[in-house]
VEXNUPA-149365 format. One record per residue: x, y, z of N, C-alpha, C in turn. Coordinates in steps of 0.001 Angstrom, whole numbers, plus 500000, padded with zeros to 6 digits. Layout:
N
XYZXYZXYZ
...
REM end
This chain:
342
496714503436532853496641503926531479497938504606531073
498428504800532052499587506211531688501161505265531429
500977504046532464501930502864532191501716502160530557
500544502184530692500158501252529102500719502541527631
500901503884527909500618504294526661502845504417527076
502833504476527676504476504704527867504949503119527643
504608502362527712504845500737527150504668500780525633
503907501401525314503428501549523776504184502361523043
504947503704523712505380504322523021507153503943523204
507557503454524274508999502303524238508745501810522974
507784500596522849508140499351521918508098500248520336
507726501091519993506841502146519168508361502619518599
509159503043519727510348503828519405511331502976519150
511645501506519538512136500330519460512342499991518117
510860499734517667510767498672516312510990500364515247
510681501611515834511054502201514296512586502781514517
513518502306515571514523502780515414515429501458514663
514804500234514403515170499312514049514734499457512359
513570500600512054513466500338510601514457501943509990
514930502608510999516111503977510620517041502730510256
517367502124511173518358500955510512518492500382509384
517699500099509381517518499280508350517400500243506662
517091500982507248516818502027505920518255502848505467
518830502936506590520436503527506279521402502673505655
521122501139506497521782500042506026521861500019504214
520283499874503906519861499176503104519936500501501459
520429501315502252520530502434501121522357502684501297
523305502503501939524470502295501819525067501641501283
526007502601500158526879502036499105527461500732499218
527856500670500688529061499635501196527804498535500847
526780498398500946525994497126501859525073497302499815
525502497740499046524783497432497601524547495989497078
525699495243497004525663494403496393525541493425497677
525657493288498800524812492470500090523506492239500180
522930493146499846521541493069499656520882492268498845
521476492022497572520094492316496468520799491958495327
520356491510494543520994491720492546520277492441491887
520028493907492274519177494570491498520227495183490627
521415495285491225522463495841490183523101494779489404
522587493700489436523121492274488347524387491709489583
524367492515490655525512491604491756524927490300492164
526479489338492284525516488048493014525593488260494672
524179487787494986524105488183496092524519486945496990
524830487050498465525504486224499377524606484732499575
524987483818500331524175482806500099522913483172501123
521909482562500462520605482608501824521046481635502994
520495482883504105520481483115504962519225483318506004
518451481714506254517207481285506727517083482054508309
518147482289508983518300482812510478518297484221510827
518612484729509332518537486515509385516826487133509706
517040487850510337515806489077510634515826489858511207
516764490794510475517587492310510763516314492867511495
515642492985510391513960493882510875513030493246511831
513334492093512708512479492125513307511083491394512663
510991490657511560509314490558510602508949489176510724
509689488438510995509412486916511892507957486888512224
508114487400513466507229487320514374505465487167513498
505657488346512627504665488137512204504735487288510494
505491487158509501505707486946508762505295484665508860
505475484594510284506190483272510307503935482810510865
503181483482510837501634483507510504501297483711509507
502116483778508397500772484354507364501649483549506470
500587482906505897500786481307504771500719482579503246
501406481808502393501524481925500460500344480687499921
499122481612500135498128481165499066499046480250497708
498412479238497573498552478231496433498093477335495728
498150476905494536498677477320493752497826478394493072
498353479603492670497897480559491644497219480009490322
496063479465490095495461479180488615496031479822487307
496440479132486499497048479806485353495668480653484686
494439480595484793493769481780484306493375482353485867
493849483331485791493321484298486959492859486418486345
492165486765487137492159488497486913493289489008486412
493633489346485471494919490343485483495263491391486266
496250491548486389496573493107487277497567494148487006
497215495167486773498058496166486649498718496923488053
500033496926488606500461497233489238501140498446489068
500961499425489484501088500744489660502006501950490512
502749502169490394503422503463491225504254504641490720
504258505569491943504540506449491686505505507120492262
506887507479491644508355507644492538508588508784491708
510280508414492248511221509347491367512267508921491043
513325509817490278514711508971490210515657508932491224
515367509574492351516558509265493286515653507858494022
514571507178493676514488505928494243514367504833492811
514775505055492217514993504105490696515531503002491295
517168503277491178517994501904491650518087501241492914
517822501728493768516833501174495286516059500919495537
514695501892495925513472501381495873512883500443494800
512773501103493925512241500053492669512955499178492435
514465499223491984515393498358491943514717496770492788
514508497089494174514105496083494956513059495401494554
511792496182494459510236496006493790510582495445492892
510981495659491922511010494685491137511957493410491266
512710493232491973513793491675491498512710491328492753
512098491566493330511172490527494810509694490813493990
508746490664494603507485490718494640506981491510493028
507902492280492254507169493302491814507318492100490077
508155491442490495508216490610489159506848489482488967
506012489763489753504488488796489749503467489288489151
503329490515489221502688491343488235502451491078486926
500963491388486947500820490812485104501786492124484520
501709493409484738502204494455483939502504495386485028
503500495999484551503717497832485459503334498565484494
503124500157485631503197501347484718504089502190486320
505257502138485964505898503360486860506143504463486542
505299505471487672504894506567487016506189507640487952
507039508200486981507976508980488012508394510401487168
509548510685487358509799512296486754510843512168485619
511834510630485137512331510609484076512213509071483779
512519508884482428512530507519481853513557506651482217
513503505465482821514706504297483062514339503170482080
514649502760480956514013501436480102514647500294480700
515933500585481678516267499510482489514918498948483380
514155499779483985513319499632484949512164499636484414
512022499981483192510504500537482797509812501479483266
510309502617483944509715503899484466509418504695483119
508074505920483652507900506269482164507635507894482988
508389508613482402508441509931482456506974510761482783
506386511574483634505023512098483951505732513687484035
504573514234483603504306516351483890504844516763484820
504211515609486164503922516054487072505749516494488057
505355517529488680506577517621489803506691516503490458
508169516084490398508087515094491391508386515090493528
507303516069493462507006516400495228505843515153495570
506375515249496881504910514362497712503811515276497609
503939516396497598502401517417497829502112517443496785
502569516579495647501939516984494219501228515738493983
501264514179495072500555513244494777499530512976493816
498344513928494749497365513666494364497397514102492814
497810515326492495497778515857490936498615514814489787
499373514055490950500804513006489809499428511783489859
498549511407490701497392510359490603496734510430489186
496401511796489165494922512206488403495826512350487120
497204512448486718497696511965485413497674510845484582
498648509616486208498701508468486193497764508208485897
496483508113486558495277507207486193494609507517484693
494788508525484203494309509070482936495390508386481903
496641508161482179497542507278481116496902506088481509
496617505244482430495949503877482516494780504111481980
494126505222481733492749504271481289492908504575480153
493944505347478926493739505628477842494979504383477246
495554503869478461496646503254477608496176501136477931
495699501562479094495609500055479644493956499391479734
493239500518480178492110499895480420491819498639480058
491525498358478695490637496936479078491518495809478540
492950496153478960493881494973478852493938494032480423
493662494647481563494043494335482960492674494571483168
492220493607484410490532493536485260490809494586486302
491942494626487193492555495622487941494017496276488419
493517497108488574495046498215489163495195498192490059
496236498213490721496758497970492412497789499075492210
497541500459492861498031500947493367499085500501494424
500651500913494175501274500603495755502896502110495585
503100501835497069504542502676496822505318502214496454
506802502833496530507779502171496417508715501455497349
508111501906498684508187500804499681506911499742500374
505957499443499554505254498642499863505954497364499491
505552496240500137505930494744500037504572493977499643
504295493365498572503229492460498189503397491192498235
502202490280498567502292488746498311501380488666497146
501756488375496051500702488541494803499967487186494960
500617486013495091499785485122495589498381485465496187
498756486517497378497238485834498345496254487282497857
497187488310496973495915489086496198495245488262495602
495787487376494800494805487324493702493823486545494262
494102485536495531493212484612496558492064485678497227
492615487086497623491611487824498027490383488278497171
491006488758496128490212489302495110488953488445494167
489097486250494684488625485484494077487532485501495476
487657486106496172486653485928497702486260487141497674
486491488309497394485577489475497694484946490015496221
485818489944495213485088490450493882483611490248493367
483091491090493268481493491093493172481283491226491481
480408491217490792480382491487489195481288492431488366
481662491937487146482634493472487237481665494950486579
480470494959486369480089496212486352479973496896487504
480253496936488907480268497506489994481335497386490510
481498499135490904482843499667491081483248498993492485
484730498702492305484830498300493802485996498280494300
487214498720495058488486499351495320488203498839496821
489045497960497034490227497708498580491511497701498910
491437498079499950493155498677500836492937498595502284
493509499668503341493704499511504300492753501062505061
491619500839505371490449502029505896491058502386506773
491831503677506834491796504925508439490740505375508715
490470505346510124489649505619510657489809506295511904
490955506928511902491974507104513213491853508828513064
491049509451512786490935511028512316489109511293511865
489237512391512193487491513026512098487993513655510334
486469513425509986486805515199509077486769515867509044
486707516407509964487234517960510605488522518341510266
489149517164510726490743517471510486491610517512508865
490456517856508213490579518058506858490238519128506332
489471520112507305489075521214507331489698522002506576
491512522296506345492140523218506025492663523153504797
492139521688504345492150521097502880491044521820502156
489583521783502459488710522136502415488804523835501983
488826524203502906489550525760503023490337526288501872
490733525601501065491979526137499950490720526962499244
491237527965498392489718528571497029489525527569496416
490487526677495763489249525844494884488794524820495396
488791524465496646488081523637497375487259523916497972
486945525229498456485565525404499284484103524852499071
484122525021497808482835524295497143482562523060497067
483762522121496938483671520780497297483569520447499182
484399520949499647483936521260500971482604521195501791
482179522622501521480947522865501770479890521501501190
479709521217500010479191520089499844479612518373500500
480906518470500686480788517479501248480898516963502736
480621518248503352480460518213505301478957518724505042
478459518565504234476684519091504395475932517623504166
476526517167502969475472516548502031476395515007502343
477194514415502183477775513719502395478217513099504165
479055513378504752479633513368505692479488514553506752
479419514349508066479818515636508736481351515698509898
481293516950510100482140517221510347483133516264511816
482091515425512345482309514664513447482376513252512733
481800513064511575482793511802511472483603511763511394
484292510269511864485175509704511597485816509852509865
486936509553509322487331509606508268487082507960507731
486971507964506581486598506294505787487455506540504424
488646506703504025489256506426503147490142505488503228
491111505178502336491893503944501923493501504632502057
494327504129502812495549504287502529495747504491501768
497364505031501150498267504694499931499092503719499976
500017503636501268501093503186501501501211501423501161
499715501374501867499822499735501652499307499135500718
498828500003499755497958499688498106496499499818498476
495809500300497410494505499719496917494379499167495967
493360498620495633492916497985494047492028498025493844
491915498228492663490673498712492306490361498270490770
488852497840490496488262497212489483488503497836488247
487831497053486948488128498319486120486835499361485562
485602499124486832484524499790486882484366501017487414
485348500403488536485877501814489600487088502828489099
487579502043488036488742503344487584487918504079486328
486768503763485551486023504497485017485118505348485544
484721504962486997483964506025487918485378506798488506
486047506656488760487019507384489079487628508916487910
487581508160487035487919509403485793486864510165485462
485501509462485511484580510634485621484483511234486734
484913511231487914484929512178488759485662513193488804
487240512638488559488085513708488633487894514814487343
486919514702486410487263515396485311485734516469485243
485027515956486916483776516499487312484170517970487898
483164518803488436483526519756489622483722519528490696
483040518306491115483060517783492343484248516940492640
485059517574492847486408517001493167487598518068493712
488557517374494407489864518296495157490551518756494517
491407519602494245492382520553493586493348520369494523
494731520868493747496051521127494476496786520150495319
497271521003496033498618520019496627497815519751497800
496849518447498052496164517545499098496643516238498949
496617515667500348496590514300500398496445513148499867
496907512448498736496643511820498172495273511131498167
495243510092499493494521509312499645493611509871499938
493655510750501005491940511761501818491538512477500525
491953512975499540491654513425498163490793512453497080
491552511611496970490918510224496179489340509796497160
489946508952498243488519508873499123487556509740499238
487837511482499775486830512168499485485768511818498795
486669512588497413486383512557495716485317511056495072
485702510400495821484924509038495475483669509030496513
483668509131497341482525509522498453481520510242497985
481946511395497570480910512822497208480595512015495548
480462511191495046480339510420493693479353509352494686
479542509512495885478484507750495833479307506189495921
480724506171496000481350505475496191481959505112497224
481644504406498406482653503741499150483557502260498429
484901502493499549485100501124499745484734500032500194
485463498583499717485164497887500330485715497121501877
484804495907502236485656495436503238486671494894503151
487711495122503645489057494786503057489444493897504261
488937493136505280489139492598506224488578491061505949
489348490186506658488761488780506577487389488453507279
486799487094507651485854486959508979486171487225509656
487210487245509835487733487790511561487598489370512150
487785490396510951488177491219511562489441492081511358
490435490352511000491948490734510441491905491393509126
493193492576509244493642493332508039494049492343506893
494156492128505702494956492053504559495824493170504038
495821494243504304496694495506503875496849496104504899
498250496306505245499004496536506953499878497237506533
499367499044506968499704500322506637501129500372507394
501785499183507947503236498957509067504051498416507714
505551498385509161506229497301508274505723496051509467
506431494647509191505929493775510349505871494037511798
507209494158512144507856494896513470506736495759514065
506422496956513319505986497790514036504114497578514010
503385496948513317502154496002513296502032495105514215
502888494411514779503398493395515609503061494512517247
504075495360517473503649496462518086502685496804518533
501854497271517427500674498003517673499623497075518054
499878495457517811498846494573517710498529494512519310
500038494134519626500309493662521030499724494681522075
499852496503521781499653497524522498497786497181522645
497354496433521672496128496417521674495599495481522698
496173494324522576495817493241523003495738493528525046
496640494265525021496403495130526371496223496144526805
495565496480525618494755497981525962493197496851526145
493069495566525767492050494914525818490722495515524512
491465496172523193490803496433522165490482495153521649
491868493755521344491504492902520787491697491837522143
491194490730521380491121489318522528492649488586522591
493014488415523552494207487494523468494813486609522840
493736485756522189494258485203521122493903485662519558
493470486450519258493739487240518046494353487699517248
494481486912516298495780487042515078496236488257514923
497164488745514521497784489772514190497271490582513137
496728489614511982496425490210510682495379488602509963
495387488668508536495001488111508057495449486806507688
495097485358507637495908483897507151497001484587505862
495942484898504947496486485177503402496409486865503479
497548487719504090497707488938504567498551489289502885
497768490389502400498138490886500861499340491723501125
499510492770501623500465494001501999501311494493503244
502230494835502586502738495645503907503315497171503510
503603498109504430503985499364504476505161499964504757
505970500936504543507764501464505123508500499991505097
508680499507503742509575498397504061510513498778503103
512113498839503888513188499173502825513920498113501980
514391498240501044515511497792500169515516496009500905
516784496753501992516817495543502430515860494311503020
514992494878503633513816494105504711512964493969503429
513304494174502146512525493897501206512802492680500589
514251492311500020514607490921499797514703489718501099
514569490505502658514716489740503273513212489132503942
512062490037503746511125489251503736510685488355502392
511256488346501034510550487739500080511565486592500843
512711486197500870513691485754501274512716484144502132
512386485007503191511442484141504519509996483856504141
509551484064503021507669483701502712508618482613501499
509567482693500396509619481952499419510635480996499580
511678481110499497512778480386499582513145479664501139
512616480386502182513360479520503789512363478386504248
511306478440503411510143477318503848509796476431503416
510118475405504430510681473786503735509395473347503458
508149474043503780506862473188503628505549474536503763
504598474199503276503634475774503032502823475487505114
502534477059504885502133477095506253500400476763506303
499842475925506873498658475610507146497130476894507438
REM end
């Protein structure tokens, strides 16, 4: 055991000293216009043999759902930054994946009309997430609601295949009067370990109610990432606004996601299954590299079976993917593949 978790934590330190790389790379002046034409540069010729990051491995399994039906769900795609990630992060998001989107709303701390970012209240801190959420979502439902069927939450380093959303969402979507939001379920923490969230003054009361009446203190946790998106109906973002505008809900500077999940829990709301028949993820809280990793640490810890896919055929998301490993995976799913994967 003691060999297996020191094997795990090598490859662990491996693939994320390969995404420091990549993240220094891919945010250096010198390497701007190498990357990307998010600044209108032309970029170098493609380059089918590159995989700085390591995302092959798994990238070179998971097929681009096709063809997309010209009437499909709409979607509102969603995030929430700042301006020191405008011309990078987003910059990227949008010239790759983020241009598939029926619509944005980027929610950050000043206006870019280059980018379409739109100025919010909110501080732009990570501990202010959850409070920059409960804005955001209140400009979507007063500005968007019943233009888009759903919102997909993502960061500004998430990587999407909009393709095989909208393939997911034609296989799990249930009526649209019932609320219904998928992403990537942690389950890797009790709620206990939320205890000190709980604990704040204006949380005690939600607290107390929801390790009594709801959940206890030895479960496991059942919420939804951020990193790798959720989405969610437009039944569930109307149960959503009546919650947050309830008593029964989190205050302050908490966790985004364990805040949202809570908050939807103590309402009567879970998620859904966000997993294929198999088992496999569609939203992979990694970047490839380090999913790849964790798959393998499994496969001989003997959690999964030996031959067990990594993830999902039509895998929706990924997580910590920079600038660069951002044009260079759209790069390897669109343009390097002489023929669609089976």
């Amino acid at each position: 055991m003691f060999l297996l978790l020191a094997g795990m934590l090598a490859l662990t330190l491996q693939a994320y000293l390969v995404f420091l790389l990549e993240d220094f790379l891919g945010s250096s002046p010198s390497n701007q216009s190498q990357m990307h034409d998010v600044s209108g540069d032309i970029r170098p010729p493609l380059d089918c043999d590159s995989d700085p990051s390591a995302s092959r491995t798994v990238l070179d399994r998971i097929a681009v759902y096709s063809p997309v039906p010209q009437q499909h769900d709409k979607i509102l795609c969603f995030m929430m930054t700042h301006d020191g990630a405008h011309q990078n992060k987003v910059g990227a998001v949008m010239e790759t994946w983020g241009s598939k989107c029926d619509g944005w709303l980027i929610a950050s701390n000043s206006t870019d009309k280059s980018l379409g970012t739109t100025a919010m209240q909110t501080p732009a801190l990570y501990t202010y997430l959850w409070i920059k959420l409960n804005e955001t979502v209140h400009l979507i439902a007063s500005d968007y609601m019943d233009e888009y069927d759903w919102f997909f939450k993502v960061d500004d380093d998430t990587f999407v295949i909009m393709e095989n959303l909208w393939h997911f969402l034609r296989v799990k979507k249930s009526d649209k009067e019932t609320p219904q939001i998928f992403g990537y379920l942690l389950t890797d923490q009790f709620w206990r370990d939320q205890q000190h969230y709980f604990d704040i003054d204006t949380n005690k009361g939600f607290g107390e109610y929801f390790l009594s009446r709801v959940r206890n203190e030895s479960d496991k946790v059942d919420y939804l990432a951020g990193g790798s998106g959720y989405i969610m109906n437009r039944a569930y973002l109307r149960k959503l606004i009546v919650a947050l505008e309830s008593n029964l809900t989190l205050y302050g500077e908490v966790p985004e996601d364990m805040a949202h999940g809570a908050t939807m829990l103590a309402h009567g709301i879970q998620p859904g299954d966000s997993r294929d028949h198999g088992g496999r993820e569609y939203f992979i809280p990694e970047s490839p590299a380090l999913w790849d990793v964790r798959h393998k640490a499994h496969i001989r810890a003997g959690l999964v079976a030996p031959n067990q896919r990594c993830c999902a055929h039509y895998t929706v998301a990924f997580h910590h993917i920079t600038p660069s490993m951002m044009q260079n995976m759209y790069d390897q799913l669109y343009l390097c593949r002489t023929e669609p994967l089976d």
